[in-house]
N, C-alpha and C positions, 0 to 999 in steps of 0.2 A: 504493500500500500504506500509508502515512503518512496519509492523508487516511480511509482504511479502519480502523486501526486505532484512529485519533483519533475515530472514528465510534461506536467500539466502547465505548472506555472514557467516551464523552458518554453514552451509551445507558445503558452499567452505573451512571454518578454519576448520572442519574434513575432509579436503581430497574426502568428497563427492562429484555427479557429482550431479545436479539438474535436474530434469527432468521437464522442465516449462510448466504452464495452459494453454489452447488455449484461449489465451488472445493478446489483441494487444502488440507486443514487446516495450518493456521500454528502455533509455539507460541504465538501469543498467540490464534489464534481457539479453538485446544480450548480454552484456560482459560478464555475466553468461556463456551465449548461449558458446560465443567462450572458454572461459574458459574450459567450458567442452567438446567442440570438439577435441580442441586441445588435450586434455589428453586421447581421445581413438584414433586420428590418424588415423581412418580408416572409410571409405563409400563403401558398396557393394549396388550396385541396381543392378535391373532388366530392360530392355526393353530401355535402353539408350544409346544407341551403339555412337561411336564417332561419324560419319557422318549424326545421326540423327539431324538436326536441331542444329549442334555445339554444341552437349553436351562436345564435346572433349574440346573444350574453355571453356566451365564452369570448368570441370574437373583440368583444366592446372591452372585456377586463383584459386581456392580451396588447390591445392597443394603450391603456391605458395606464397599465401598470410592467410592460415594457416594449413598449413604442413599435408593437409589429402591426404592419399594414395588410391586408388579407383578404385574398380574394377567393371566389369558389365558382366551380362549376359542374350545378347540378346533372346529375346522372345516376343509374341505377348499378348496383354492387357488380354484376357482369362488366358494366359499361366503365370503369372504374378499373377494374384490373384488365381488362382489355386495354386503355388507354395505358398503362402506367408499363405494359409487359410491350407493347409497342413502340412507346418511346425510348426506353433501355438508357442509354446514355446521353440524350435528350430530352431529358426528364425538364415537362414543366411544372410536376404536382410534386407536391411535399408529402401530404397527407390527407388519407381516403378515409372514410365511415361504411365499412359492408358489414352485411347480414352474417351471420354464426357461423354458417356452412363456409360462406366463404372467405373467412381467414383463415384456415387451413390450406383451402384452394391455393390461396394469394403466395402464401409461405411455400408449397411447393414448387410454385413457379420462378421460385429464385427471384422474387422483386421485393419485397420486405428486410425493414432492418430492424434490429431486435433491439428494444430500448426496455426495461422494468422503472417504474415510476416507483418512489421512495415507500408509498403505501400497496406496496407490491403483495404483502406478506396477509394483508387485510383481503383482499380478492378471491374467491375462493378457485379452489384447483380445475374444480368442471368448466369454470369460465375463462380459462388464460393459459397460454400454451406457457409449456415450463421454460424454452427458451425465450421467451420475451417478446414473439412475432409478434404475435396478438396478446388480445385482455377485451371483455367486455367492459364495457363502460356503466351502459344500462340495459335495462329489460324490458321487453314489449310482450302484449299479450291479447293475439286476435278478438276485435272486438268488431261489435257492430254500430255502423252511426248510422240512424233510421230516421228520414226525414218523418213525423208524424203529420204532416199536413196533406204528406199526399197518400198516406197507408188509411185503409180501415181499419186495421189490427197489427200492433207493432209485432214481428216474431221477436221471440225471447228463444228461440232455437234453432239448429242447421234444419231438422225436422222441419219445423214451420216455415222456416226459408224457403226450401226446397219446394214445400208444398202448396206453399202459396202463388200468388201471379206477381209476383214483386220484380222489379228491376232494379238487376246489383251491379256493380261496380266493383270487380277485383282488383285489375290494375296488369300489369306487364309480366305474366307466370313463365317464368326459366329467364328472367332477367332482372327482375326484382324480388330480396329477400320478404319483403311484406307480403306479395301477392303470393309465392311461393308456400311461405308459413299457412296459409287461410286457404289454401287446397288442404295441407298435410290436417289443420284444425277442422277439417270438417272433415276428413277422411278418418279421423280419431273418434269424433262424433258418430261416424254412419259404421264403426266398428273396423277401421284398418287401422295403420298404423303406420312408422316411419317409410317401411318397405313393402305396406299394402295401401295404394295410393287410388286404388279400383272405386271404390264405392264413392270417392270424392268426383274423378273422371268424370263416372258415369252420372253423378247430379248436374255437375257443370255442363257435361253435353246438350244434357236436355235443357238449359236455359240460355245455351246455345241456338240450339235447332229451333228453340220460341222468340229468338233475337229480343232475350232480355237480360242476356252479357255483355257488358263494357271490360274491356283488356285496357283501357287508357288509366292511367296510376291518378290515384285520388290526390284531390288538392282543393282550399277551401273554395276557388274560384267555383267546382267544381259541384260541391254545394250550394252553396251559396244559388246557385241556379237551379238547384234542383235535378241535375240530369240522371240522377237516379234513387230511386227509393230506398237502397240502404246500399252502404259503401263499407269495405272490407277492409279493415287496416287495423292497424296498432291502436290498442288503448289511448297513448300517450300524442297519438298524432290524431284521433276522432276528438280527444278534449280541447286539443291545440287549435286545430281547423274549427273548431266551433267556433273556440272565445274569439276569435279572429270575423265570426259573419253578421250581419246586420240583423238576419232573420238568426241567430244563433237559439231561439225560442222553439225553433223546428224540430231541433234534433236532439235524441235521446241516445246517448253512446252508452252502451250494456256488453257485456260477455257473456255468448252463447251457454243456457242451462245446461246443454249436453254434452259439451267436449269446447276445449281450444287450448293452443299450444304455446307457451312461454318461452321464448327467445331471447336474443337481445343484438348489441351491435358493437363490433370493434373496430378502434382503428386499425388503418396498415401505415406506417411510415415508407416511403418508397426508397427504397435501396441507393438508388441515384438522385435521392432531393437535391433541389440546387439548395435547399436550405436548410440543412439537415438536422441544426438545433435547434430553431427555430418550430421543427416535427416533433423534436423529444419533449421539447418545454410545453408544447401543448399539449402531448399528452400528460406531462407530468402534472401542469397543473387539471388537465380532464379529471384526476381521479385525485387533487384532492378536495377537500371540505367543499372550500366556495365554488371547485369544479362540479363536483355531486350536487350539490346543491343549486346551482343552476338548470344541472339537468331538470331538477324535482320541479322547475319553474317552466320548464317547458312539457310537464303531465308527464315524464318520463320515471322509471325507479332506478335511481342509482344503483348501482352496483353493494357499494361500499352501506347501504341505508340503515344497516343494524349498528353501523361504527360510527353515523354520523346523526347531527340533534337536526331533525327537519322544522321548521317554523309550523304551529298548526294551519297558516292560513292555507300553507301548501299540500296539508296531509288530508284539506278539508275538500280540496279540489279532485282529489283521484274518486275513482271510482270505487264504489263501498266493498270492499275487501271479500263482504261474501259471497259473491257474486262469481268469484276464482275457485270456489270451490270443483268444478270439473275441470278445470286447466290443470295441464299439466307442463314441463318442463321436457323441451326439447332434447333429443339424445343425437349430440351430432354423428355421435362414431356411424353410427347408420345412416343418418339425413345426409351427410356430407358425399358420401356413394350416389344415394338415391337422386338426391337432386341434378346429379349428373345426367340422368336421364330424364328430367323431369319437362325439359323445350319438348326434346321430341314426342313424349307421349301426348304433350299435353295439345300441340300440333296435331299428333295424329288423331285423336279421341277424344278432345271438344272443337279446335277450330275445326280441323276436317267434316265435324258434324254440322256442321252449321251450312256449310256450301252446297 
């Protein structure tokens, strides 16, 4: 550590920027850390739009308490490692936000650098790969946002979904972790499971073939209009998109009584960031206090939630706890395979049906 540290401050008296091990952070390597953030001034990611789960609050305290400037550009977790595995040493992203499955993906591809934030040891082991690729941040957990002005009868189940004449709103399935999750959560429901994906298929076909599926990824704009009767998404982002609509009195966000599946989301730091500290300080502050706690400001669950004091007014806003009682937690070691094949089926055995 002495021989590391002395390494550190040679690197800083040349004007170096240090690029640190995937090692638990020191106090002296974050001050590194910041040190060399501060001197590139700049964070590009991918897939963390401001209204996502309060990135825009992370963003605002980064800027503000050390002077990174930050840009993003929205895209779905596929669309995300796609760009980042493409540019290779032309790297213009620093740091990405994908879906469970695909941080393992990301890591295998050889495009990820491994960074542990100081509250590393608080994380628990199911959510954060042990060399440091990934780490959940937060958890999500398929819900339903139903507009009630234009239902007769809100479903409070996939059953009732299914059975009724409603028009839903999935979103982008084999290229978005959200819409992805919300096959497997009704597939759980209608009695499959990670690698029985059949009985969800076969629901979505048929509302398919009655052209009353939307593939387009939910967004408040999207509400807000109304273009469909209940939309498919994360807890954290049905609460989000609400507080955000005018008619926000429309809609009722609930988690299906008969099954849904708990996920969540990691960064990836891109292997080649042109700003590579600039990726770790973010995450490092993501996961702590006032990081987690931000997230809780955007309806999302920290990670860290059992180790950190949430404000009531924000414990007041989630959705009432009993309500998860049929959710369950995602088992990547299987989803992570499955979803591999999840474009093509879903190509072949609901868009197929619909033609």
């Amino acid at each position: 550590m002495i021989a590391c540290t002395r390494r550190l401050l040679l690197l800083a008296a040349l004007g170096l920027t240090p690029l640190l091990t995937p090692q638990l952070a020191s106090a002296q390597t974050l001050a590194e850390l910041e040190r060399g953030a501060r001197a590139e001034g700049k964070l590009a990611t991918v897939g963390m739009p401001d209204d996502w789960a309060n990135w825009r609050g992370q963003w605002a305290d980064l800027k503000r308490l050390y002077g990174l400037a930050h840009v993003d550009t929205d895209m779905s977790s596929a669309e995300e490692i796609a760009k980042i595995e493409a540019e290779r040493s032309n790297a213009t992203v620093d740091l990405g936000d994908v879906g469970f499955e695909f941080g393992a993906i990301a890591k295998s591809r050889g495009i990820t650098r491994a960074y542990k934030p100081s509250t590393w040891a608080q994380i628990p082991d199911w959510a954060k790969d042990a060399e440091g690729h990934w780490a959940l941040a937060y958890t999500g957990t398929i819900a339903f946002a139903v507009n009630t002005k234009r239902v007769a009868s809100v479903p409070r189940s996939w059953k009732a979904l299914f059975a009724g004449n409603y028009r839903v709103l999935i979103g982008e399935v084999g290229r978005a972790s959200q819409a992805n999750a919300a096959v497997l959560a009704a597939a759980i429901a209608l009695g499959g499971d990670e690698t029985r994906l059949q009985p969800a298929l076969a629901a979505f076909a048929q509302l398919a073939k009655q052209r009353r599926l939307i593939t387009t990824n939910p967004a408040p704009a999207l509400m807000e209009r109304g273009e469909a009767d209940v939309f498919l998404l994360w807890d954290f982002n049905g609460l989000s998109y609400r507080d955000k609509l005018p008619n926000a009195a429309d809609y009722e966000v609930l988690i299906p009584s008969d099954g849904s599946i708990t996920s969540g989301y990691t960064t990836i730091i891109n292997k080649n960031a042109p700003h590579p500290n600039a990726a770790m300080l973010a995450r490092e502050y993501l996961f702590s206090d006032a990081g987690q706690i931000n997230l809780a400001r955007g309806n999302a669950r920290p990670i860290r939630v059992d180790q950190i004091k949430l404000p009531e007014e924000l414990k007041k806003k989630l959705v009432d706890s009993s309500q998860y009682q049929a959710a369950r937690a995602l088992r990547p070691a299987l989803w992570t395979e499955e979803v591999k094949k999840l474009p093509r089926a879903w190509q072949r055995e609901v868009v197929g049906a619909a033609q």
